[in-house]
Every structure is written in C-alpha cells, then in structure tokens.
matplotlib code that plots the C-alpha trace (Angstrom):
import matplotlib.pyplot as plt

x = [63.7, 67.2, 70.0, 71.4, 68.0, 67.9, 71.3, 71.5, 68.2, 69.7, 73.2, 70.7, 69.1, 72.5, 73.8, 71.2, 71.0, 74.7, 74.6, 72.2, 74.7, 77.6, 75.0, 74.5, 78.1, 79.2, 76.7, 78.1, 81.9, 81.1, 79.4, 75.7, 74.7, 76.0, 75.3, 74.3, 71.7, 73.1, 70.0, 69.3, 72.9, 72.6, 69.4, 71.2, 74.3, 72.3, 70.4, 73.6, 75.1, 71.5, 72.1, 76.1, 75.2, 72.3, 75.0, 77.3, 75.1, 73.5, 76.8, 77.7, 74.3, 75.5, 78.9, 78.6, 78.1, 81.7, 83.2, 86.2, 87.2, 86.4, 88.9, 91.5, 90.6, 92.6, 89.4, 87.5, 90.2, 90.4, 86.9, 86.4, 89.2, 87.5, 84.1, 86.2, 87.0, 83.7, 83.2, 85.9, 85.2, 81.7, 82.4, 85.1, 82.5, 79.8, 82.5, 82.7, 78.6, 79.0, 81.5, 78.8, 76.8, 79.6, 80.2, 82.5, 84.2, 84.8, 86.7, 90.5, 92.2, 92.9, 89.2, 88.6, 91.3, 89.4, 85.8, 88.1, 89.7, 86.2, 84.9, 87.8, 88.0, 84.1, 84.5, 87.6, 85.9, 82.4, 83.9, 86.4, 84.1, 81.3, 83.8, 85.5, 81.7, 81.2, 85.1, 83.8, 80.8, 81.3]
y = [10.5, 10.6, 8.6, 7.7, 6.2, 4.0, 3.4, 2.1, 0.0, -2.0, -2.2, -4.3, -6.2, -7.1, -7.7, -10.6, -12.4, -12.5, -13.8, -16.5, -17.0, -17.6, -19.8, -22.2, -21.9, -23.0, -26.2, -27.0, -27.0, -28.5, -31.4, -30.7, -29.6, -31.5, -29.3, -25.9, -25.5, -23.4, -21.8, -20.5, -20.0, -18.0, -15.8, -14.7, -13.6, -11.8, -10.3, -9.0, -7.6, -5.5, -4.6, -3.5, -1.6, 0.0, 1.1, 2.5, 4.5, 6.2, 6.3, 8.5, 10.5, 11.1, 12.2, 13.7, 17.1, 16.9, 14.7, 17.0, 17.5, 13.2, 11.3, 13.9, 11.5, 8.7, 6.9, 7.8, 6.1, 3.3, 2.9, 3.0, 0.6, -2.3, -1.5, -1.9, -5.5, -5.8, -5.9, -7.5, -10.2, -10.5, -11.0, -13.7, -15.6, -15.5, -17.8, -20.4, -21.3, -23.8, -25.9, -25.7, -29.1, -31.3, -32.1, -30.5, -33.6, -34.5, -31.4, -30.7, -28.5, -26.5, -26.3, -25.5, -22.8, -20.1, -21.2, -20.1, -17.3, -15.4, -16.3, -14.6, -11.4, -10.9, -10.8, -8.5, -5.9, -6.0, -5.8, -2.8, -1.3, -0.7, 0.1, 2.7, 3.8, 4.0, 5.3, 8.3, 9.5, 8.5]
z = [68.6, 70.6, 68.5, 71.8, 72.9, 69.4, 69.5, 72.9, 72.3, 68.9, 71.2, 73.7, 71.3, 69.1, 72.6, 73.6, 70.0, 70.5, 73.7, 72.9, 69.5, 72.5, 74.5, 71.4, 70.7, 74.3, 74.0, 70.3, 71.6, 75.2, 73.0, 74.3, 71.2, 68.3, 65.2, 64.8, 62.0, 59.5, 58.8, 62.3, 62.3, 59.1, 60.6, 63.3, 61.9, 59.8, 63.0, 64.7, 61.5, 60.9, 64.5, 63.8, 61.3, 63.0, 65.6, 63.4, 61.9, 65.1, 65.7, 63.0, 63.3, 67.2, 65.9, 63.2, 65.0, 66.7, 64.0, 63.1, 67.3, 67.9, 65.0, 66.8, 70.1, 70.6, 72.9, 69.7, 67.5, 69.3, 69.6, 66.1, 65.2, 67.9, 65.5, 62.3, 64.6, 64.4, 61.1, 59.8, 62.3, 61.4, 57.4, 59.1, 60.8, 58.4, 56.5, 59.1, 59.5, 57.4, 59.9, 62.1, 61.0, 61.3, 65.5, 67.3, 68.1, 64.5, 63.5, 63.0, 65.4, 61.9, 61.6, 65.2, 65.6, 63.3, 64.9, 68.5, 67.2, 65.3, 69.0, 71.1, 68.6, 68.7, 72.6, 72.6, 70.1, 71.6, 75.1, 73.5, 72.1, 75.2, 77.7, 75.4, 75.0, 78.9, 79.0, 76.7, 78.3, 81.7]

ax = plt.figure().add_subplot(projection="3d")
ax.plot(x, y, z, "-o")
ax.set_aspect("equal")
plt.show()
C-alpha cells in the first residue's frame, strides 16, 4: 500500500479525534460542559498520540528514500521541528488531564494558563505542520 495513502488516512483520523478533543475543550472553558472525564479524556489522548506516531513513522518510510537531500531543507527542518512541537506538546498535555474534573470556573489563572498554552501550541504545530506538508508537495 502507498505510505502517503496511510499516512494521509491516520492524518484525517488524528485530525477529527482532535477536533472533537477542541469541541469538548471549547464547551469545558465556555462553561457548557463542566468536567471533562478523565477517562474519555485519557482514551483520546491516547488516540491522537497512536495517530502521531503513526504519522511519523509513514513519515519516515516516505522519506527515508531522500533522507540525506530533505534534513539539508529548511521547509523539511522546520517541518520537523513543528512535529517535535508535537510531541513535546502532547507529553505536556497528557500532564494536565487530570485538571480537567475540577470546573473551569473554579480554577486559578496559574492553573488555566498551561491548559491555554498546551491548547495554542497544539494549534500552532498541527497547523505548521500541514501547511509546510501542502508547502512541500504543492
């Protein structure tokens, strides 16, 4: 099978698990949802880090080929530092579940800043990371 094909198909599907993770989100700091339930929150974390990993490494089957001529690229590089982002966001986030079953309302802006931050950095390096995709081959 193409890598590209699978690799584009787990980008989709990491893409709408996180979407529906913002959608929650959205409601939980809008006040519409009051807790999160760290177990659903738990799953799909889990979900989009199978998904990030499944990327990176159809990534690396796709590049492999070229490898040597692509870290020479600075779209490549910076590419690859909004996936590393990624990741480091991800282990980031994966620490802050647990705020999620006390109410929005009730936290400290020093609680609240890091749940805002993970938020704004998983959009910056997902958003990064596409474009400089589309940027590549387009």
């Amino acid at each position: 099978m193409d890598p590209l094909i699978i690799h584009l198909s787990i980008l989709t599907l990491t893409v709408l698990v996180i979407l529906y993770t913002d959608h929650m989100a959205f409601q939980y700091v809008r006040g519409t949802r009051e807790t999160i339930d760290v177990k659903l929150a738990t799953r799909l974390h889990m979900t989009v880090w199978v998904g990030l990993i499944g990327m990176i490494a159809t990534g690396l089957w796709m590049a492999y080929p070229a490898l040597s001529m692509l870290i020479t690229m600075s779209l490549f590089q910076l590419k690859m530092g909004f996936v590393a982002l990624l990741v480091c966001n991800a282990i980031f986030i994966g620490t802050l579940i647990p705020v999620s079953v006390t109410p929005y309302a009730q936290l400290s802006n020093r609680q609240k800043t890091p749940l805002m931050i993970g938020g704004a950095l998983s959009t910056i390096g997902w958003i990064g990371a596409i474009t400089c995709a589309f940027l590549f081959f387009g």
